[in-house]
N, C-alpha and C positions, 0 to 999 in steps of 0.2 A: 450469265445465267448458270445455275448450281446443275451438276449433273446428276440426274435421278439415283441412288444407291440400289446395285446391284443388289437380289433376295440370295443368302446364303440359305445351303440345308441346315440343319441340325444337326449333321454329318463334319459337315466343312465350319460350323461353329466351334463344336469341338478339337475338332484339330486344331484351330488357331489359336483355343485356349492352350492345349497340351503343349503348343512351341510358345502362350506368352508366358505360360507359368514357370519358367527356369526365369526368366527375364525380371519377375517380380522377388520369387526367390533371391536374387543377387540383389535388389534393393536391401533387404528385409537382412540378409546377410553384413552387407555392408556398414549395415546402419549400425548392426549387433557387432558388430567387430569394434565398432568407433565408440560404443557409448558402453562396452560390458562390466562389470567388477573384476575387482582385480581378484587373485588367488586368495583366499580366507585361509588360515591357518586354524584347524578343528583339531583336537589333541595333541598329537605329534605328527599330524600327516596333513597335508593340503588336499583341499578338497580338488578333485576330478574336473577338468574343464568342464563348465555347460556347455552344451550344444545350443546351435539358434534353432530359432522357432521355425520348423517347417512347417510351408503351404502346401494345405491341400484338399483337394475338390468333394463335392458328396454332390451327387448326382439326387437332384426333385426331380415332380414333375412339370413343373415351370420355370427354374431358376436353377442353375448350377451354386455351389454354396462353396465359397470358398473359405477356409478355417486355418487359422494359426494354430500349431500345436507347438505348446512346451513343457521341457523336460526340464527339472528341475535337477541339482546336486543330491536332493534328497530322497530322490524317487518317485515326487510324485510329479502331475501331468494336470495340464490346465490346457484349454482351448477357446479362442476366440474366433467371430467370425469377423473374418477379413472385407468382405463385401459379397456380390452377388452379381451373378451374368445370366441374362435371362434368352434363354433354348430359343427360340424362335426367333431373335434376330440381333442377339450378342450386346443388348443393351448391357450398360456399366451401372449398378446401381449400389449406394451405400446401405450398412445393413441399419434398421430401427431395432430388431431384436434377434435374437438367438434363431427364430423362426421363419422371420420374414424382411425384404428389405425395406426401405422409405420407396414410399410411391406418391407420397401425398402432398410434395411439395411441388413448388413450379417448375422449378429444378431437380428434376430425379432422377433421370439421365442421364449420367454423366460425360457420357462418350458409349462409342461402339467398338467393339475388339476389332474389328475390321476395320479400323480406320488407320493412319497411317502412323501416325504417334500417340497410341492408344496407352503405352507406356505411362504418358505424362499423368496419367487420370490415377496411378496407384502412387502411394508414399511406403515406407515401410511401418508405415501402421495399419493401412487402410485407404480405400476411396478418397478423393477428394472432398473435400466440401463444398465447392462450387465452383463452376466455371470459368 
């Protein structure tokens, strides 16, 4: 018999995001260390290491939104959204748009930040796609 899940606050959801997001950070690092470009040679000078993409949160008001940012060699900056944790009970949900996550499949879900290996549910792109 499955035991009932404890109700977190909206308080204590955030904290568990704020200690998983270094945890996801080092996927997304990893990942960028193993698959980067190598050094370009731009006139007489190598260009600057890039930086990896940092994660990081924008507070809705239903959904925590979590966003890739990247800095490029050349100055400019792109951002992607990474997925989406939803305030009220730390559901894991994949994003459909820049706005809003996927809700509409059977599967939408993914897991809950609260759970024990909530880890598994991110890749260093993104959410899962299914369970």
């Amino acid at each position: 018999m499955s035991q009932p899940k404890p109700n977190y606050s909206e308080l204590e959801i955030q904290h568990i995001l704020g200690e998983l997001l270094p945890q996801i950070q080092l996927k997304v690092d990893s990942n960028y260390k193993k698959y980067k470009a190598p050094k370009q040679i731009v006139g007489k000078s190598y260009l600057s290491e890039s930086k990896p993409p940092v994660l990081t949160i924008q507070n809705g008001r239903v959904y925590y939104k979590l966003i890739l940012q990247n800095t490029s060699d050349f100055g400019g900056n792109s951002a992607t959204v990474y997925g989406f944790i939803r305030r009220k009970d730390g559901a894991i949900l994949r994003a459909a748009t820049w706005k809003k996550p996927e809700t509409r499949t059977k599967t939408a879900i993914h897991g809950y930040i609260t759970d024990e290996y909530c880890i598994d549910c991110f890749t260093p792109y993104g959410v899962i796609y299914a369970i």
